[in-house]
N, C-alpha and C positions, 0 to 999 in steps of 0.2 A: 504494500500500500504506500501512494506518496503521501509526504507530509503534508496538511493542507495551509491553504493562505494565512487563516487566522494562527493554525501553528509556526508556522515561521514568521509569524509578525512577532509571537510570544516568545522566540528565542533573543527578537532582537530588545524587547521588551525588559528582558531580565537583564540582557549584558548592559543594558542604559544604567537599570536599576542599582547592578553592580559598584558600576562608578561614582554615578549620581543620586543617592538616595532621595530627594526632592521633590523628583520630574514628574511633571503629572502629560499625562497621554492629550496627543493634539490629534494626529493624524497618520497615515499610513498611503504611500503613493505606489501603487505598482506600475509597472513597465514592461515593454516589448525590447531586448535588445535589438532584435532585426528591425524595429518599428513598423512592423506590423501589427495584425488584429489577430486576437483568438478567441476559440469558442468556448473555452474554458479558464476559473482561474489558474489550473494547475500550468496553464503555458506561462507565465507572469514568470517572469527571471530576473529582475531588476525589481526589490525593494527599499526605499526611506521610509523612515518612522522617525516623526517629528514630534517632541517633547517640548512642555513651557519650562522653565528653569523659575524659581522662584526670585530671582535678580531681573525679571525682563529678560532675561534670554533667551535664546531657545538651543536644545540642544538636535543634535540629527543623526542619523545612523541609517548608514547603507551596507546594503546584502553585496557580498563580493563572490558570490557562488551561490544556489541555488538555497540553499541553509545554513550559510555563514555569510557574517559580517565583520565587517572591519571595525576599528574602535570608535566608540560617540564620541563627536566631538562640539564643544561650544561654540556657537554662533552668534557674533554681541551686535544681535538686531531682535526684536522683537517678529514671530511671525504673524500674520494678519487672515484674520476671516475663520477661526478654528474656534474650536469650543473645546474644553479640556473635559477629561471623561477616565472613568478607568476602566482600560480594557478589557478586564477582566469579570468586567462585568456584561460583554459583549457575548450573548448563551449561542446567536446563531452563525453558524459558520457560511463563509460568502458563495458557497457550492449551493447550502439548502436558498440561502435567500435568491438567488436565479431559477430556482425552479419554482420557489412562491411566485415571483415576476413573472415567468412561462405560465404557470397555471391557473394568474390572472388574466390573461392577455395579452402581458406586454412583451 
């Protein structure tokens, strides 16, 4: 079985957590390396997860292989347009929420 989106978002989650004990959860950007489209999240090979820093900061972390990442590092800009959340409080994985989407209609 591969790992799914929200588990590798929660790898990179901890290694933030690691360094930064503080960080509250902003956001998560997946990507195509080829910049292409896919049908699924499992093709998404390229992640950041973006953290607020309790300073106005923000901190960020990118996937450098499919389930590792490289080390967070601080960003002394504020990011904009996010809301702070704990991921972990996130119960639906982004596989089941496309098939609720599909089996709405969308």
């Amino acid at each position: 079985m591969i790992l799914s989106f929200n588990g590798r978002v929660n790898i990179a989650v901890s290694k933030v957590l690691e360094k930064f004990q503080n960080e509250k959860f902003l956001e998560v950007q997946g990507t195509v390396s080829s910049g292409g489209q896919v049908s699924s999240p499992d093709g998404i090979d390229r992640i950041k997860v973006v953290f607020w820093n309790p300073e106005n900061d923000t901190v960020v972390i990118d996937s450098t292989g499919f389930a590792e990442f490289g080390e967070p590092r601080l960003v002394r800009e504020e990011w904009m347009e996010s809301s702070m959340f704990d991921f972990a409080d996130v119960k639906m994985d982004v596989n089941e929420a496309l098939k609720l989407k599909a089996s709405a209609g969308y």
